[in-house]
N, C-alpha and C positions, 0 to 999 in steps of 0.2 A: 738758579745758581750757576757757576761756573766752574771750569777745572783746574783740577789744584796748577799751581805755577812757581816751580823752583827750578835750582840750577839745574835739578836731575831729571826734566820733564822731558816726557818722550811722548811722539805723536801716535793716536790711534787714527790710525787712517782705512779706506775702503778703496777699491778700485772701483771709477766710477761708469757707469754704459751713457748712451744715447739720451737717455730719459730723465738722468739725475743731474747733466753738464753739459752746460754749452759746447763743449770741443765733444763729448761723448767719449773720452780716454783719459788716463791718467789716473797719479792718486788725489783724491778729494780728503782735507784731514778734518776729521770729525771732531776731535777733541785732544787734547794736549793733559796729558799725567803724568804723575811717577812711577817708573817702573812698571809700563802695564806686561800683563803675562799672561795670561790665557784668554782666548775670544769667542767668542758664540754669537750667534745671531737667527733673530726668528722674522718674521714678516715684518715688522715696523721696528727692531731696534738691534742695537750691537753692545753686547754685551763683554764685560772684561775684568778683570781680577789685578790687583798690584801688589807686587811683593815687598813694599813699603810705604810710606808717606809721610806726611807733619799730622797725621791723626790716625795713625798704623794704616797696616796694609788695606785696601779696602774692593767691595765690590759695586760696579757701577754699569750706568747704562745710559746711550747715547741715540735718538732717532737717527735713522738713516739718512737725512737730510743735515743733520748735524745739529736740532735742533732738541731741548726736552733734555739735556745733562741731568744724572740724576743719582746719587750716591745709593744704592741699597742697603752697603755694610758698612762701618769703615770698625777702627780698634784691632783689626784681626793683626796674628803675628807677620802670618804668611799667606796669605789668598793666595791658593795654589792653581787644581785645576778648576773647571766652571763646567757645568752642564745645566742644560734646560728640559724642561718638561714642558708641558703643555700652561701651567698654570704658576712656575718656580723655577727658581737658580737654586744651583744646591754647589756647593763649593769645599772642598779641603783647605783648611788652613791649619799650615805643616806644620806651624810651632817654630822654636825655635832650636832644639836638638832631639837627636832621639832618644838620647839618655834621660832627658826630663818629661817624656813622652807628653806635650803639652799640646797636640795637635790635635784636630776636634773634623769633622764633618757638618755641615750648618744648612741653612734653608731659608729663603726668602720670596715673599710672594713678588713675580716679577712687577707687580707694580707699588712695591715697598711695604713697609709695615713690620711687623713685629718679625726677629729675628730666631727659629728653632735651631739650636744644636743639636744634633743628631746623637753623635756621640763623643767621647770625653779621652781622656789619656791614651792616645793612639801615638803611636811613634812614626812619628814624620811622616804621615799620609801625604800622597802624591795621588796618583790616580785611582779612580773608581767610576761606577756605573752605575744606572739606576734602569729597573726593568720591573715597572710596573711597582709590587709593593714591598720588592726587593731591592737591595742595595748592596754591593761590595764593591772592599773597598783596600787598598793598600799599606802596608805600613814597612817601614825599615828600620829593623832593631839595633840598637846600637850596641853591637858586638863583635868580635872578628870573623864568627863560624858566619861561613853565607847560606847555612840552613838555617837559619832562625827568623828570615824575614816573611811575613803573614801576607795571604787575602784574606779579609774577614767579610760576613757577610751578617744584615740585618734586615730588621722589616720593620716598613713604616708605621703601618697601620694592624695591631698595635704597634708601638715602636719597642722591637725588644734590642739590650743590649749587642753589641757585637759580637759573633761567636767564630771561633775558628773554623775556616774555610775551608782553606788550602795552604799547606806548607811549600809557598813556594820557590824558587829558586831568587838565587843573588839579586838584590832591589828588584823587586817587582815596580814598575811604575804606569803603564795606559792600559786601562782595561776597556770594553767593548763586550758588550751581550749580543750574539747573533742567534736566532733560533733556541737551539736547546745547549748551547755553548755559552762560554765564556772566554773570550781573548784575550789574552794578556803580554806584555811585554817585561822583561826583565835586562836590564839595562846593565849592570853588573857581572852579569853572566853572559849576555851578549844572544839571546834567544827571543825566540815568537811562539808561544804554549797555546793550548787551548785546552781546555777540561768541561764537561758536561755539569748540566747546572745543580747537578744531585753528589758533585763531588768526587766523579769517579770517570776512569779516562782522560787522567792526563796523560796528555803528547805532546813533543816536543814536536814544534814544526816547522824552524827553520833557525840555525844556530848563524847566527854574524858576526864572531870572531876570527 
Protein backbone atom coordinates (compact mmCIF):
# COMPACT_ATOMS: atom_id res chain seq x y z
CA UNK A 1 0.00 0.00 0.00
CA UNK A 2 0.80 3.49 0.21
CA UNK A 3 -0.05 6.60 2.45
CA UNK A 4 -2.97 8.22 2.57
CA UNK A 5 -2.56 11.66 0.34
CA UNK A 6 -4.77 14.75 0.90
CA UNK A 7 -4.62 18.37 1.11
CA UNK A 8 -4.02 17.94 4.91
CA UNK A 9 -1.07 15.49 4.67
CA UNK A 10 1.66 15.98 6.77
CA UNK A 11 5.24 14.25 6.63
CA UNK A 12 6.54 11.49 8.95
CA UNK A 13 9.99 11.93 8.85
CA UNK A 14 13.39 10.67 10.72
CA UNK A 15 16.58 12.24 11.01
CA UNK A 16 18.87 10.31 9.06
CA UNK A 17 22.97 9.14 10.26
CA UNK A 18 25.85 7.90 8.16
CA UNK A 19 24.29 4.53 7.32
CA UNK A 20 20.84 5.25 6.30
CA UNK A 21 21.96 8.41 3.55
CA UNK A 22 24.22 9.35 1.30
CA UNK A 23 24.97 12.89 2.91
CA UNK A 24 24.58 11.12 6.54
CA UNK A 25 22.41 14.39 7.87
CA UNK A 26 19.31 15.70 7.31
CA UNK A 27 15.59 14.80 7.36
CA UNK A 28 14.88 11.66 5.24
CA UNK A 29 10.59 11.59 4.90
CA UNK A 30 9.42 8.16 5.44
CA UNK A 31 5.89 8.52 4.64
CA UNK A 32 3.31 11.27 4.02
CA UNK A 33 -0.28 11.24 6.33
CA UNK A 34 -2.99 13.06 7.84
CA UNK A 35 -2.42 14.46 10.83
CA UNK A 36 0.12 12.21 12.23
CA UNK A 37 0.44 12.66 16.15
CA UNK A 38 2.11 10.44 18.25
CA UNK A 39 5.60 8.35 17.30
CA UNK A 40 7.32 5.31 18.57
CA UNK A 41 9.78 3.27 17.16
CA UNK A 42 11.60 -0.08 17.85
CA UNK A 43 14.46 -1.69 15.82
CA UNK A 44 13.04 -2.10 12.26
CA UNK A 45 9.91 0.44 12.26
CA UNK A 46 8.34 3.76 13.27
CA UNK A 47 5.40 3.71 14.42
CA UNK A 48 2.39 6.64 14.53
CA UNK A 49 -1.07 7.44 15.35
CA UNK A 50 -3.45 10.21 13.34
CA UNK A 51 -5.92 12.26 14.64
CA UNK A 52 -8.11 11.96 11.48
CA UNK A 53 -8.29 10.83 7.99
CA UNK A 54 -10.74 9.72 4.75
CA UNK A 55 -11.06 6.32 6.87
CA UNK A 56 -11.01 7.79 10.62
CA UNK A 57 -8.24 8.43 12.56
CA UNK A 58 -5.80 5.46 12.17
CA UNK A 59 -2.71 3.66 13.39
CA UNK A 60 0.35 2.79 11.27
CA UNK A 61 3.70 1.75 10.58
CA UNK A 62 6.51 2.60 8.35
CA UNK A 63 10.36 0.61 8.11
CA UNK A 64 12.99 2.74 8.67
CA UNK A 65 14.12 2.69 5.36
CA UNK A 66 10.86 4.05 4.27
CA UNK A 67 9.83 0.92 2.98
CA UNK A 68 6.73 -1.88 4.22
CA UNK A 69 3.85 1.30 4.82
CA UNK A 70 1.41 -0.57 6.64
CA UNK A 71 -2.04 0.52 8.29
CA UNK A 72 -2.56 -1.51 11.84
CA UNK A 73 -5.85 0.54 12.72
CA UNK A 74 -7.76 2.89 10.93
CA UNK A 75 -11.95 3.93 11.97
CA UNK A 76 -10.65 5.25 15.28
CA UNK A 77 -12.21 8.61 16.45
CA UNK A 78 -8.95 9.94 17.73
CA UNK A 79 -5.54 7.85 17.81
CA UNK A 80 -4.21 9.53 20.55
CA UNK A 81 -1.15 8.54 22.37
CA UNK A 82 0.88 5.14 21.04
CA UNK A 83 3.21 2.90 23.12
CA UNK A 84 4.99 -0.30 22.32
CA UNK A 85 5.79 -3.43 23.90
CA UNK A 86 7.75 -5.95 22.93
CA UNK A 87 5.08 -7.82 20.82
CA UNK A 88 2.16 -4.71 20.44
CA UNK A 89 0.88 -1.10 19.86
CA UNK A 90 -1.50 -0.23 22.31
CA UNK A 91 -3.10 3.27 21.77
CA UNK A 92 -5.87 5.68 23.35
CA UNK A 93 -8.42 6.80 21.06
CA UNK A 94 -9.91 9.96 22.73
CA UNK A 95 -13.27 9.84 21.21
CA UNK A 96 -14.70 12.64 20.32
CA UNK A 97 -15.89 14.56 23.66
CA UNK A 98 -15.96 13.73 27.08
CA UNK A 99 -19.33 14.24 27.86
CA UNK A 100 -20.06 11.16 25.38
CA UNK A 101 -17.35 9.47 27.10
CA UNK A 102 -16.75 7.49 23.61
CA UNK A 103 -13.05 6.98 24.19
CA UNK A 104 -11.61 3.46 24.44
CA UNK A 105 -7.90 1.99 24.89
CA UNK A 106 -7.09 -0.79 21.98
CA UNK A 107 -4.19 -3.16 21.08
CA UNK A 108 -2.61 -4.50 17.98
CA UNK A 109 -0.21 -7.01 17.27
CA UNK A 110 2.79 -4.95 15.85
CA UNK A 111 2.66 -6.82 12.86
CA UNK A 112 -1.30 -6.41 12.30
CA UNK A 113 -4.13 -8.63 12.82
CA UNK A 114 -7.03 -8.61 14.84
CA UNK A 115 -7.82 -5.53 16.82
CA UNK A 116 -8.37 -5.77 21.17
CA UNK A 117 -10.22 -2.97 22.96
CA UNK A 118 -9.18 -2.84 26.13
CA UNK A 119 -11.52 -0.69 27.41
CA UNK A 120 -14.92 1.18 26.69
CA UNK A 121 -16.70 4.66 27.76
CA UNK A 122 -13.57 6.40 29.17
CA UNK A 123 -13.75 10.16 28.81
CA UNK A 124 -11.22 11.49 26.48
CA UNK A 125 -8.15 9.32 27.40
CA UNK A 126 -5.03 10.85 26.45
CA UNK A 127 -2.07 9.22 28.24
CA UNK A 128 -1.27 5.96 29.81
CA UNK A 129 1.23 3.36 30.55
CA UNK A 130 1.71 -0.19 30.27
CA UNK A 131 4.09 -2.15 32.87
CA UNK A 132 3.99 -5.43 32.46
CA UNK A 133 0.30 -6.77 33.10
CA UNK A 134 -0.84 -3.59 34.32
CA UNK A 135 -2.06 -0.67 32.60
CA UNK A 136 -3.19 3.09 33.55
CA UNK A 137 -4.55 5.12 32.02
CA UNK A 138 -6.06 8.68 31.80
CA UNK A 139 -9.26 10.39 31.36
CA UNK A 140 -10.81 13.94 31.52
CA UNK A 141 -14.24 14.44 32.81
CA UNK A 142 -16.26 16.67 31.39
CA UNK A 143 -17.18 18.93 34.14
CA UNK A 144 -16.05 22.27 35.52
CA UNK A 145 -14.71 20.92 39.19
CA UNK A 146 -10.91 20.05 38.16
CA UNK A 147 -11.23 17.22 40.92
CA UNK A 148 -12.99 14.89 38.97
CA UNK A 149 -10.50 13.95 36.24
CA UNK A 150 -9.42 9.99 36.71
CA UNK A 151 -6.05 7.68 36.44
CA UNK A 152 -7.58 4.34 36.18
CA UNK A 153 -5.93 1.47 36.22
CA UNK A 154 -6.42 -2.42 34.58
CA UNK A 155 -5.00 -5.64 33.93
CA UNK A 156 -4.37 -7.36 30.92
CA UNK A 157 -4.30 -10.82 31.62
CA UNK A 158 -7.15 -11.33 32.94
CA UNK A 159 -8.39 -8.37 31.46
CA UNK A 160 -10.39 -6.78 34.25
CA UNK A 161 -12.47 -3.72 33.76
CA UNK A 162 -10.91 -0.29 34.69
CA UNK A 163 -11.10 0.76 38.23
CA UNK A 164 -10.24 3.93 39.91
CA UNK A 165 -6.71 4.73 40.40
CA UNK A 166 -6.15 7.82 41.43
CA UNK A 167 -8.10 11.13 41.66
CA UNK A 168 -6.05 13.23 40.08
CA UNK A 169 -5.42 16.75 39.56
CA UNK A 170 -6.73 19.09 36.55
CA UNK A 171 -6.19 16.95 32.96
CA UNK A 172 -4.00 14.38 33.76
CA UNK A 173 -2.31 13.60 30.40
CA UNK A 174 1.62 11.55 30.10
CA UNK A 175 2.04 9.03 32.25
CA UNK A 176 5.32 6.84 32.66
CA UNK A 177 5.93 3.82 35.17
CA UNK A 178 9.44 4.03 36.72
CA UNK A 179 10.28 1.33 39.48
CA UNK A 180 7.64 1.38 42.07
CA UNK A 181 6.15 4.83 40.78
CA UNK A 182 3.92 6.22 38.63
CA UNK A 183 4.67 9.71 36.65
CA UNK A 184 2.27 11.65 35.58
CA UNK A 185 1.61 15.03 34.10
CA UNK A 186 -1.29 17.33 34.63
CA UNK A 187 -1.48 19.94 31.99
CA UNK A 188 -4.41 21.88 33.42
CA UNK A 189 -3.07 22.38 36.61
CA UNK A 190 0.30 22.86 35.33
CA UNK A 191 2.21 20.01 37.66
CA UNK A 192 4.75 16.85 37.45
CA UNK A 193 3.04 14.04 40.43
CA UNK A 194 4.23 10.86 40.99
CA UNK A 195 2.44 8.34 43.32
CA UNK A 196 3.54 4.78 44.12
CA UNK A 197 2.11 1.88 42.26
CA UNK A 198 -0.21 0.60 45.31
CA UNK A 199 -1.90 4.06 45.24
CA UNK A 200 -0.58 5.80 48.01
CA UNK A 201 2.08 8.74 48.03
CA UNK A 202 1.17 11.07 46.17
CA UNK A 203 3.54 14.06 45.55
CA UNK A 204 3.66 16.76 43.85
CA UNK A 205 7.02 17.38 42.35
CA UNK A 206 7.30 20.28 40.49
CA UNK A 207 4.33 22.75 39.83
CA UNK A 208 4.85 25.07 36.03
CA UNK A 209 2.64 27.66 36.43
Amino acid sequence: GGAGGTGSSMVVSAVSDSSSSAGGSGPVTLATDDYPYDVAVDADYVYWTTSEGPNGAAVRRVKKDGTGFQTLADQQLLANRLVLTANDVYWTDSGTDAALKDGALRRVPKTGGNVDTLATNLAFPIGFAVDGNDVFVTTREATPDPNTDYVYHLTLSPLSPPEDFLHAPDVPAMLIVQGTRLWGTSYGAGLVWHVDLDGTNFMVERSIT
